[in-house]
mmJSON file of the N, C-alpha and C atoms, coordinates in Angstrom:
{"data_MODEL":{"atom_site":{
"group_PDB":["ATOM","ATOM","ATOM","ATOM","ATOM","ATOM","ATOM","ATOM","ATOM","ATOM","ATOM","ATOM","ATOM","ATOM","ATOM","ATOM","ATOM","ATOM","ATOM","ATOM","ATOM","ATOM","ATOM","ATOM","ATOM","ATOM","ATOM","ATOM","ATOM","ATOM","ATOM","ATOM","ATOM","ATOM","ATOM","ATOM","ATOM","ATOM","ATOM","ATOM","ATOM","ATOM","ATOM","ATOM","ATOM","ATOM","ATOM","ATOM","ATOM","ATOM","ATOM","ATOM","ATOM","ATOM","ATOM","ATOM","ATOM","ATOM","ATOM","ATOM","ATOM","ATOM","ATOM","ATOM","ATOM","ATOM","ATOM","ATOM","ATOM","ATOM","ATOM","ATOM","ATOM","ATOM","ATOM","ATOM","ATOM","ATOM","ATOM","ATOM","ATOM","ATOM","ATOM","ATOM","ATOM","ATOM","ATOM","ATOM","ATOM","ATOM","ATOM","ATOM","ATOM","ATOM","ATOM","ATOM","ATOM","ATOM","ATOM","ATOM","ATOM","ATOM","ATOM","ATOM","ATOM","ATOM","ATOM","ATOM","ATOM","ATOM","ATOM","ATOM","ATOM","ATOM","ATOM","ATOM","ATOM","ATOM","ATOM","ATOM","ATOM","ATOM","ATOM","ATOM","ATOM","ATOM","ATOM","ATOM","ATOM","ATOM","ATOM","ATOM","ATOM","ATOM","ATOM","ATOM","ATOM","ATOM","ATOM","ATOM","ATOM","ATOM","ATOM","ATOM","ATOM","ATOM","ATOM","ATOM","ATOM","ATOM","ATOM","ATOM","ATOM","ATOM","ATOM","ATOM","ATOM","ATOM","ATOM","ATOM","ATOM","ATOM","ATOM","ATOM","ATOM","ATOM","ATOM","ATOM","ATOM","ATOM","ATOM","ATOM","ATOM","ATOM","ATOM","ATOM","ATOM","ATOM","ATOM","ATOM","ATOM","ATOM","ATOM","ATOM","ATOM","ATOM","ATOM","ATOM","ATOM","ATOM","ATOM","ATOM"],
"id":[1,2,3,4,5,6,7,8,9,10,11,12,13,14,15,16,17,18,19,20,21,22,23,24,25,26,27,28,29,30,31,32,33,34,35,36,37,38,39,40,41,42,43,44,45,46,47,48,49,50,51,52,53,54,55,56,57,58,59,60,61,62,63,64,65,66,67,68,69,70,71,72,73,74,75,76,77,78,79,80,81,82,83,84,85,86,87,88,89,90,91,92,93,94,95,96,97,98,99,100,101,102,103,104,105,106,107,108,109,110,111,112,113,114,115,116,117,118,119,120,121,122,123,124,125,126,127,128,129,130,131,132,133,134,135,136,137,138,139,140,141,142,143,144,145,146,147,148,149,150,151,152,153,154,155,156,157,158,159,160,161,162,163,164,165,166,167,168,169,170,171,172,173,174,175,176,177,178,179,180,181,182,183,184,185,186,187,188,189,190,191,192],
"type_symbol":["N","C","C","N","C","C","N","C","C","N","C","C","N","C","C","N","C","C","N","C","C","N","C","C","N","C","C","N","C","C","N","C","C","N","C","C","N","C","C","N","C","C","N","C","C","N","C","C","N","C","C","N","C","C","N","C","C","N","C","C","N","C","C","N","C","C","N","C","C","N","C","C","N","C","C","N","C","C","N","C","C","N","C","C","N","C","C","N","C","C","N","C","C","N","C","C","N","C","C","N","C","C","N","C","C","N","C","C","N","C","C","N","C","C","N","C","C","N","C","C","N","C","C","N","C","C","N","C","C","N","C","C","N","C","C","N","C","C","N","C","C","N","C","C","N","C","C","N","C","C","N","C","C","N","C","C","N","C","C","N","C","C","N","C","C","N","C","C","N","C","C","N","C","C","N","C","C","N","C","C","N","C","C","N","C","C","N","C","C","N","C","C"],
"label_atom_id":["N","CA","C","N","CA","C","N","CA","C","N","CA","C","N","CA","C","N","CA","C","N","CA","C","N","CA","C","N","CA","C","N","CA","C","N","CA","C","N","CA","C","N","CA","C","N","CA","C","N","CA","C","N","CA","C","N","CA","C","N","CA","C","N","CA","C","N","CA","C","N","CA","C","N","CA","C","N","CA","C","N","CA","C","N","CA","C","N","CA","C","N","CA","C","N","CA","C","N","CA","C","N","CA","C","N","CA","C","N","CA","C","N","CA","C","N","CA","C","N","CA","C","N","CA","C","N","CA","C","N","CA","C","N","CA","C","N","CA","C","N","CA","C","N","CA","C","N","CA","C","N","CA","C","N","CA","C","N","CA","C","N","CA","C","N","CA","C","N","CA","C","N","CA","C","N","CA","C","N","CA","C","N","CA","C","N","CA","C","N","CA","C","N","CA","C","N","CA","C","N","CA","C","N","CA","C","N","CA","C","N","CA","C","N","CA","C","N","CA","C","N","CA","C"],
"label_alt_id":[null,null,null,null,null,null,null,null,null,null,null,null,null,null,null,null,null,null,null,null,null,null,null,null,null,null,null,null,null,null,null,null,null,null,null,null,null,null,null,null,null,null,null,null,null,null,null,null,null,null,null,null,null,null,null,null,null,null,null,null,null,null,null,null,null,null,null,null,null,null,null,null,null,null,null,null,null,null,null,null,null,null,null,null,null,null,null,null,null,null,null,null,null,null,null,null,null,null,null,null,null,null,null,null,null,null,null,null,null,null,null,null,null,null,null,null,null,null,null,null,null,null,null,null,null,null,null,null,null,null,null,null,null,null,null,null,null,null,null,null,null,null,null,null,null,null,null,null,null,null,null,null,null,null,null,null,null,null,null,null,null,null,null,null,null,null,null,null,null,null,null,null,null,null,null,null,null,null,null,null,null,null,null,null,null,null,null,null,null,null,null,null],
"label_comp_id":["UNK","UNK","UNK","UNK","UNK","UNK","UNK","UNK","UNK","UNK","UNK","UNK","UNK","UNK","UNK","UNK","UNK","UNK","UNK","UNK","UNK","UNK","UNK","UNK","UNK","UNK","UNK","UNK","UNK","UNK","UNK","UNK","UNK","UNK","UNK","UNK","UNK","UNK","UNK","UNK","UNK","UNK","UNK","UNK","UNK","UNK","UNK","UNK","UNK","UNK","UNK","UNK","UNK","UNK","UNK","UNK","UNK","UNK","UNK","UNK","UNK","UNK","UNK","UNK","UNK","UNK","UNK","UNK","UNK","UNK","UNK","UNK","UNK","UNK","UNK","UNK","UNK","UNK","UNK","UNK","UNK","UNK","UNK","UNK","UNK","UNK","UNK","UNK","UNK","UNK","UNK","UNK","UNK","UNK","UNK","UNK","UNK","UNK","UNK","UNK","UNK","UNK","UNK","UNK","UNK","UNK","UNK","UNK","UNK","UNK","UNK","UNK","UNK","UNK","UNK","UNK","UNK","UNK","UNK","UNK","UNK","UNK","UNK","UNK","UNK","UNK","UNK","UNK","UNK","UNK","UNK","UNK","UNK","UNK","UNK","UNK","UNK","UNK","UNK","UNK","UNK","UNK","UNK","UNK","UNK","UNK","UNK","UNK","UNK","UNK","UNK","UNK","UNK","UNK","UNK","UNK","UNK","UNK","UNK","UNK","UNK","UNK","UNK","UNK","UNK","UNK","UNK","UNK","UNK","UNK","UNK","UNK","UNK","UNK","UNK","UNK","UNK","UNK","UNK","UNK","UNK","UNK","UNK","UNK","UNK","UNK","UNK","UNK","UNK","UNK","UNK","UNK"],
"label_asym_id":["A","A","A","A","A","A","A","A","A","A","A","A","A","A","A","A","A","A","A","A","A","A","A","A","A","A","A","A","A","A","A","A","A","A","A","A","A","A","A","A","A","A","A","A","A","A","A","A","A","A","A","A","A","A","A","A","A","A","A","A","A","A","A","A","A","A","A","A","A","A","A","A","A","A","A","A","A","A","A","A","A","A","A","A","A","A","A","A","A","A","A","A","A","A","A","A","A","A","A","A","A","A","A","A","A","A","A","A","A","A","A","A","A","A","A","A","A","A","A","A","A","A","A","A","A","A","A","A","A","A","A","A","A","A","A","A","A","A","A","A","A","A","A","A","A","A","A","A","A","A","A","A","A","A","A","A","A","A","A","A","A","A","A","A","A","A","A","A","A","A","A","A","A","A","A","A","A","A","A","A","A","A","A","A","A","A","A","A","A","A","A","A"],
"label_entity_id":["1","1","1","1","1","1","1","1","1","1","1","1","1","1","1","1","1","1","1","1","1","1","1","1","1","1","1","1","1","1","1","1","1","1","1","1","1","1","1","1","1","1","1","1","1","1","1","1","1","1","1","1","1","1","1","1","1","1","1","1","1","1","1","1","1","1","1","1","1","1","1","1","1","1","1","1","1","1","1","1","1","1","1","1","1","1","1","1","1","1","1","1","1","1","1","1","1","1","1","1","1","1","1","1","1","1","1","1","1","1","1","1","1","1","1","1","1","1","1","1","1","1","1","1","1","1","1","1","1","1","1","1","1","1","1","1","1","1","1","1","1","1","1","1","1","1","1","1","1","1","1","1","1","1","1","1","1","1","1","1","1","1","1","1","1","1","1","1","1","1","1","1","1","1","1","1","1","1","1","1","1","1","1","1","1","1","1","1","1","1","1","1"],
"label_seq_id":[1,1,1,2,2,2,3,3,3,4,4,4,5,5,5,6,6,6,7,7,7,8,8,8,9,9,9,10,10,10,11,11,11,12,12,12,13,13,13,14,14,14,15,15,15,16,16,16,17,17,17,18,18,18,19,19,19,20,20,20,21,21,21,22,22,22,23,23,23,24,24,24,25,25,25,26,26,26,27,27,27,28,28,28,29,29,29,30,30,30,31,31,31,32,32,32,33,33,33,34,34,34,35,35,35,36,36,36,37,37,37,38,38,38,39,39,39,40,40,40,41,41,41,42,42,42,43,43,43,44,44,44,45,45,45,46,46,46,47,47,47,48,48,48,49,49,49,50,50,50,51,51,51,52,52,52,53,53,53,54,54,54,55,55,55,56,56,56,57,57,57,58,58,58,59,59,59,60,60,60,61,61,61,62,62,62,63,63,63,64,64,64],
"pdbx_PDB_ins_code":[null,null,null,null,null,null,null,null,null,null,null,null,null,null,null,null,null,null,null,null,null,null,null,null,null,null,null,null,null,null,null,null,null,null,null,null,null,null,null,null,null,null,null,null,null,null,null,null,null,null,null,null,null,null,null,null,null,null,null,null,null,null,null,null,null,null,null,null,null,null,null,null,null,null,null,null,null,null,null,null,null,null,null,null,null,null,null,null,null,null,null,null,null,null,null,null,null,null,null,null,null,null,null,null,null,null,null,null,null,null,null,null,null,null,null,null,null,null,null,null,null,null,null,null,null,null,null,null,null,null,null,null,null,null,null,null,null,null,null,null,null,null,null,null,null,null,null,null,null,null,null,null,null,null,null,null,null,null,null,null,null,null,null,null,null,null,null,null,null,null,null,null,null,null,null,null,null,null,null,null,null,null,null,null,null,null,null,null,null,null,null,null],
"Cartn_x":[-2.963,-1.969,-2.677,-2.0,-2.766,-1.647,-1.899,-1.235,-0.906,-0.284,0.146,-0.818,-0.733,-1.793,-3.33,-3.704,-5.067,-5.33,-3.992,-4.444,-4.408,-3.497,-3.19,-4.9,-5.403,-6.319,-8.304,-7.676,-9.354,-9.461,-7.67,-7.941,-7.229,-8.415,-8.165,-7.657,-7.66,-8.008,-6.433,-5.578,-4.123,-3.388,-2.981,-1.713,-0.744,0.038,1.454,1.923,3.299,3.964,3.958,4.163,3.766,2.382,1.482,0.103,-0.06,0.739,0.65,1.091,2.47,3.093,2.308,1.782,0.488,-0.645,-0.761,-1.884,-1.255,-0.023,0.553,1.051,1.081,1.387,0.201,-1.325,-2.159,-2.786,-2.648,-2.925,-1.69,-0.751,-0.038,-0.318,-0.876,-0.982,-2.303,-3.182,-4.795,-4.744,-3.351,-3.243,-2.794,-2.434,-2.444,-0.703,-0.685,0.513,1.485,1.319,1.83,1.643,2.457,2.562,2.989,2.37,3.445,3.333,4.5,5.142,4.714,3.991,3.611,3.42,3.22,3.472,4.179,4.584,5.767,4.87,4.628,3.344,3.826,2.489,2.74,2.399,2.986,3.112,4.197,3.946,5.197,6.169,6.303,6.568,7.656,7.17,7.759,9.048,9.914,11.468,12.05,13.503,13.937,14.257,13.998,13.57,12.59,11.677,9.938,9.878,10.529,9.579,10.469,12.36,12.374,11.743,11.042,10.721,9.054,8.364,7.287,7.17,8.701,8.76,8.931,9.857,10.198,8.747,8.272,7.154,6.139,5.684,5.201,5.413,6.636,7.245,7.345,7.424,7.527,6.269,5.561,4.179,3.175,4.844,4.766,5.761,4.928,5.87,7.311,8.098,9.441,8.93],
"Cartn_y":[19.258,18.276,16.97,15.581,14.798,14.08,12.854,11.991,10.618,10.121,8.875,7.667,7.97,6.922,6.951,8.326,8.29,7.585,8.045,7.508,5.907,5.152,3.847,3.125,4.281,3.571,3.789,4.663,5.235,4.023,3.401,2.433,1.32,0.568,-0.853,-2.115,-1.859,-2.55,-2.593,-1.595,-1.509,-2.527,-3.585,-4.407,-4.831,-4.001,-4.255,-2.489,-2.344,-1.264,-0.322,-1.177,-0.768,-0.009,-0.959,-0.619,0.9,1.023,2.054,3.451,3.197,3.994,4.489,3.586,4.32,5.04,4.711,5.747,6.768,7.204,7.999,9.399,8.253,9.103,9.702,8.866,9.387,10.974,11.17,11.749,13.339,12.723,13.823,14.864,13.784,14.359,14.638,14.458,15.185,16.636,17.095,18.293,18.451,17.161,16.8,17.593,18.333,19.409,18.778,18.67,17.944,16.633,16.047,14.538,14.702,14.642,13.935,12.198,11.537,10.555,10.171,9.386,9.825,8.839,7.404,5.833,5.28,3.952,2.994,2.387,2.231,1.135,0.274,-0.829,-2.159,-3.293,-2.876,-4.399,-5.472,-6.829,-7.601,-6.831,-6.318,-5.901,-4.357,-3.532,-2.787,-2.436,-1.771,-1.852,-0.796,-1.559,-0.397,1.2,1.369,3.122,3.421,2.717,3.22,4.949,5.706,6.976,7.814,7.508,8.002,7.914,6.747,5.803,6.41,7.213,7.492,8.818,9.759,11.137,11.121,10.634,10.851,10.263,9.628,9.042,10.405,10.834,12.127,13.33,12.964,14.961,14.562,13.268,13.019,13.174,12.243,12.342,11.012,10.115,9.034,7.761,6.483,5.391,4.611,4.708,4.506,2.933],
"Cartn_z":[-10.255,-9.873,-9.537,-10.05,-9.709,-8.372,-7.946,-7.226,-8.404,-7.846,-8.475,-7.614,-6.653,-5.623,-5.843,-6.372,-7.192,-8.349,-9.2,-10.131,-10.453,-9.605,-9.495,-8.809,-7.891,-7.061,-8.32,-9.3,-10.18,-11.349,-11.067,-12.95,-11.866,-11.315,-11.073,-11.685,-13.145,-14.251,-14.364,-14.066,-14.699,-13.576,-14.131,-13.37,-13.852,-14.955,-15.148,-15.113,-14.858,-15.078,-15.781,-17.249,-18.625,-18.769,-18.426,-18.56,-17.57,-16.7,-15.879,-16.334,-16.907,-18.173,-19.492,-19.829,-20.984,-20.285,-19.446,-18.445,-18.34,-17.734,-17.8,-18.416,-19.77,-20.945,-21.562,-21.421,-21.774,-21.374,-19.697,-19.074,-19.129,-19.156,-19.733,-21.094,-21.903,-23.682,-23.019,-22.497,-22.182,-21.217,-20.807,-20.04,-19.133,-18.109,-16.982,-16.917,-15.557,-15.57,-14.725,-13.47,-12.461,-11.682,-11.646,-11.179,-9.927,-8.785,-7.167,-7.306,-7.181,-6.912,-5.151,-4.839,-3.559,-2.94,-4.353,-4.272,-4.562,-4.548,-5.21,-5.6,-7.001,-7.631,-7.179,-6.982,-6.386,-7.493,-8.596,-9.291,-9.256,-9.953,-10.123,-10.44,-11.902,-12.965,-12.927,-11.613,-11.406,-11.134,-11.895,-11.765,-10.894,-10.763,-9.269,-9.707,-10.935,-11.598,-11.824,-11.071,-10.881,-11.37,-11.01,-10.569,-11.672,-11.977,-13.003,-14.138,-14.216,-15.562,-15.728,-14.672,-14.929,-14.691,-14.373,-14.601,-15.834,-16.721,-17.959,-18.973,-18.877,-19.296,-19.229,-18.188,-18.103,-18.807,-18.853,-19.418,-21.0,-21.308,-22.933,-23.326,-22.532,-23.075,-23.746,-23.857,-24.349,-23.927,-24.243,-23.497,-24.393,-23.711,-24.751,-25.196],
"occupancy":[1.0,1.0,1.0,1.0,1.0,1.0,1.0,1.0,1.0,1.0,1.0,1.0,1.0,1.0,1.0,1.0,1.0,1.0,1.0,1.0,1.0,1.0,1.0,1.0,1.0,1.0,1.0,1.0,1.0,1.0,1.0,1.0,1.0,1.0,1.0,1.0,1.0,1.0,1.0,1.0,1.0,1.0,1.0,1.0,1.0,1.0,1.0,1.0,1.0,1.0,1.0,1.0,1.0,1.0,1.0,1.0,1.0,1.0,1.0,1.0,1.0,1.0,1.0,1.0,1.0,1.0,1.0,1.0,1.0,1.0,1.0,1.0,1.0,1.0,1.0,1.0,1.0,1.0,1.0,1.0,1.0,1.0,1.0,1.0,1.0,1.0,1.0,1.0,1.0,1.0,1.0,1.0,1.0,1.0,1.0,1.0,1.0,1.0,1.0,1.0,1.0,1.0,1.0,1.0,1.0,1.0,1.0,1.0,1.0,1.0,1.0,1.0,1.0,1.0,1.0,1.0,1.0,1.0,1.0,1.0,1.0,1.0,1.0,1.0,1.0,1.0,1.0,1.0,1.0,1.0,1.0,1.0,1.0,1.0,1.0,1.0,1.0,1.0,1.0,1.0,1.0,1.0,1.0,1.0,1.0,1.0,1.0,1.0,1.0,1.0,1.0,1.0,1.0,1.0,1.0,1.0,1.0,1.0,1.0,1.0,1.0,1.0,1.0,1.0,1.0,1.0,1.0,1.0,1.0,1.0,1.0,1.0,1.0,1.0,1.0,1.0,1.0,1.0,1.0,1.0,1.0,1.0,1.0,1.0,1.0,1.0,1.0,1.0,1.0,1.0,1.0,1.0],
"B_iso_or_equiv":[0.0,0.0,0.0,0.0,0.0,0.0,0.0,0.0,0.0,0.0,0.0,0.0,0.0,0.0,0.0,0.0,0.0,0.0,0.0,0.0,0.0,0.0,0.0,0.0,0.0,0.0,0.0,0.0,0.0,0.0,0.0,0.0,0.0,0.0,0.0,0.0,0.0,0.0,0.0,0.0,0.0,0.0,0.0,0.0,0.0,0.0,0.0,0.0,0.0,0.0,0.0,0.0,0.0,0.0,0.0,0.0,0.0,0.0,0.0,0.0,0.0,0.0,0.0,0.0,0.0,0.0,0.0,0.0,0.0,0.0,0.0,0.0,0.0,0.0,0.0,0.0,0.0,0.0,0.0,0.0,0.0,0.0,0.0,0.0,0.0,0.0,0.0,0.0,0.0,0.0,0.0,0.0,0.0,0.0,0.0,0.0,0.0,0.0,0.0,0.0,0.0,0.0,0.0,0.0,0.0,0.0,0.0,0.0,0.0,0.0,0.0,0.0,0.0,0.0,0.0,0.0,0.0,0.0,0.0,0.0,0.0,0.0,0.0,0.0,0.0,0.0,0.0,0.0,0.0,0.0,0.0,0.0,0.0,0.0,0.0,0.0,0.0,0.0,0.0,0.0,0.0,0.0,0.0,0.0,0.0,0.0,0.0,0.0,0.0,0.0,0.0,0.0,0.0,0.0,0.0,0.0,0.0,0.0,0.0,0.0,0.0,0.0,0.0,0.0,0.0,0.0,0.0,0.0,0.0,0.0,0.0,0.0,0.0,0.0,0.0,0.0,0.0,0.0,0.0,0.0,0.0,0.0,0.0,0.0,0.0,0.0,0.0,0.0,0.0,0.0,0.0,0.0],
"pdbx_formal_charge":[null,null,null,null,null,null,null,null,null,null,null,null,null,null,null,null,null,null,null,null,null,null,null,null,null,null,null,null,null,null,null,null,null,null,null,null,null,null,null,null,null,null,null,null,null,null,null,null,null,null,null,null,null,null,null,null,null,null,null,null,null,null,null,null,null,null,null,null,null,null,null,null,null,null,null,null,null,null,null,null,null,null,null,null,null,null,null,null,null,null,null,null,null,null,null,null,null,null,null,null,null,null,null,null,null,null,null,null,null,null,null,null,null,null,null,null,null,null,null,null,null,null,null,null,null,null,null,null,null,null,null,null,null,null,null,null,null,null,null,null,null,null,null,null,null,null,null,null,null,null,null,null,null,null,null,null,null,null,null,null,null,null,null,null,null,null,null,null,null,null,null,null,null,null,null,null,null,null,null,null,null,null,null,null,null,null,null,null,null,null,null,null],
"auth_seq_id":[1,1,1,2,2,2,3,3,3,4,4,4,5,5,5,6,6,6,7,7,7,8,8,8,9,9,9,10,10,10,11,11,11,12,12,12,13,13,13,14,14,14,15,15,15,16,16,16,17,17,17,18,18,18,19,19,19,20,20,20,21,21,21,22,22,22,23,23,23,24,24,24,25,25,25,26,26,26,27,27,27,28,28,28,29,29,29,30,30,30,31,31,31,32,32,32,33,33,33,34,34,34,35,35,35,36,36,36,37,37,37,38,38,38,39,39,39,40,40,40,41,41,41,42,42,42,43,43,43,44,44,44,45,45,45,46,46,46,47,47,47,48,48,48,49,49,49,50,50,50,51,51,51,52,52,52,53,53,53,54,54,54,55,55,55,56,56,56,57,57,57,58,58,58,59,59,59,60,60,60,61,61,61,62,62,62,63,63,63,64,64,64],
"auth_comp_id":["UNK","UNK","UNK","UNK","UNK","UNK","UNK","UNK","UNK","UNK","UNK","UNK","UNK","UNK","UNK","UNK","UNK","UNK","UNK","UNK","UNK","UNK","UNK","UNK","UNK","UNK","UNK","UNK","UNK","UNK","UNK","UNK","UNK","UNK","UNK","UNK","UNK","UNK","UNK","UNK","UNK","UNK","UNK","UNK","UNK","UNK","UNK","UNK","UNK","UNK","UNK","UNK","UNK","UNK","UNK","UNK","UNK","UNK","UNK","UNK","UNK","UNK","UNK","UNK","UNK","UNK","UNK","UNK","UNK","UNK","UNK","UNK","UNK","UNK","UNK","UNK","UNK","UNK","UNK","UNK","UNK","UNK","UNK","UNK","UNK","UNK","UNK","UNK","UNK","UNK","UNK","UNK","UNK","UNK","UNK","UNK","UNK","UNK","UNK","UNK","UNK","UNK","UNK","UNK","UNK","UNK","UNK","UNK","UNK","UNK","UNK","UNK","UNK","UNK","UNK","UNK","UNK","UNK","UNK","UNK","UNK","UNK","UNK","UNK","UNK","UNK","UNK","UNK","UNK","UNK","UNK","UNK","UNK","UNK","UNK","UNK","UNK","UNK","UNK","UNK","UNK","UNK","UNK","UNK","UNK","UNK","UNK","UNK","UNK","UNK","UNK","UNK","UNK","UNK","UNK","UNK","UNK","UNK","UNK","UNK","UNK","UNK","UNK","UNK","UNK","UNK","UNK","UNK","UNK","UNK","UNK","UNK","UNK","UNK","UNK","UNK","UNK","UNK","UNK","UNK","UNK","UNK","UNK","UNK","UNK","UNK","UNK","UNK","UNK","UNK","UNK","UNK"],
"auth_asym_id":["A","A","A","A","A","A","A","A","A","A","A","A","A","A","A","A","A","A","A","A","A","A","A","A","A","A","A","A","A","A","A","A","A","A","A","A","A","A","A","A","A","A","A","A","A","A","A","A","A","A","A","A","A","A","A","A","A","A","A","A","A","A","A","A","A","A","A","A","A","A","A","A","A","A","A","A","A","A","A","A","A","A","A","A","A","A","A","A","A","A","A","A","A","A","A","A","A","A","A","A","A","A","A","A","A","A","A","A","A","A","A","A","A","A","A","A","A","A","A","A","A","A","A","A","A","A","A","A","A","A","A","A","A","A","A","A","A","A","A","A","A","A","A","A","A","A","A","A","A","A","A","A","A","A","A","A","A","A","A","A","A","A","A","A","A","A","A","A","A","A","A","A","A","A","A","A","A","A","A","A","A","A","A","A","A","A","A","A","A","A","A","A"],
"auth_atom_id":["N","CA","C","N","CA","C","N","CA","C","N","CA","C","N","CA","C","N","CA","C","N","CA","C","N","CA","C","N","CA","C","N","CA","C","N","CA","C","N","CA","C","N","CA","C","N","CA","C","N","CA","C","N","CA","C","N","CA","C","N","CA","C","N","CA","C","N","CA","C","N","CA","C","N","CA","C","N","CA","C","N","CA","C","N","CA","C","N","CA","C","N","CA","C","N","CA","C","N","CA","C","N","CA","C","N","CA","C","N","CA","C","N","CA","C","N","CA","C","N","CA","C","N","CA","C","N","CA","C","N","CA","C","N","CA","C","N","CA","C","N","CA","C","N","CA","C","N","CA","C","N","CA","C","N","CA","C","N","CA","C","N","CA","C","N","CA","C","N","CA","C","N","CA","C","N","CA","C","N","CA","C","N","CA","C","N","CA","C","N","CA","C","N","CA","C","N","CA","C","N","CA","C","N","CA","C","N","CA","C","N","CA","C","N","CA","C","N","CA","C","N","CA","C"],
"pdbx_PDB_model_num":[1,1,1,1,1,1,1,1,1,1,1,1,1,1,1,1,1,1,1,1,1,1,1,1,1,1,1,1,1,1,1,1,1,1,1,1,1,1,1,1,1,1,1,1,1,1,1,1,1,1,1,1,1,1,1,1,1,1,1,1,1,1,1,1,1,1,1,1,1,1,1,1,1,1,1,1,1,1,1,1,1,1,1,1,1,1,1,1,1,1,1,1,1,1,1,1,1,1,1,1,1,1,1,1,1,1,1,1,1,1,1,1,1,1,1,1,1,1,1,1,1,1,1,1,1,1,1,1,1,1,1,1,1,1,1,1,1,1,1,1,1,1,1,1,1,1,1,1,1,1,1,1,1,1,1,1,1,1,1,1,1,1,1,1,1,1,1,1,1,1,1,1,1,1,1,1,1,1,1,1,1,1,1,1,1,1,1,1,1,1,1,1]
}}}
């Protein structure tokens, strides 16, 4: 299981939403099983369906 606050805090480099969402999706298609939601990313960019938008992102596998 990972965290969402880990992974926001290991890729410094990511500062849009989007960009957060392809991380996402990457990590999903590499094995990654479980996601806890445990942050509210802190970008501009971030919309008020943050966490549906990066459960579904997760379980697809890929960024719409």
């Amino acid at each position: 299981m990972a965290r969402l606050s880990d992974i926001v805090i290991q890729n410094p480099q990511v500062t849009h939403f989007h960009d957060l969402e392809a991380l996402i999706a990457q990590a999903a298609q590499n094995g990654l099983i479980s996601l806890e939601m445990d942050v509210k990313p802190d970008y501009i960019d971030t919309p008020r369906n943050w966490a549906w938008r990066l459960e579904g992102t997760f379980t697809r596998g890929i960024v719409r």
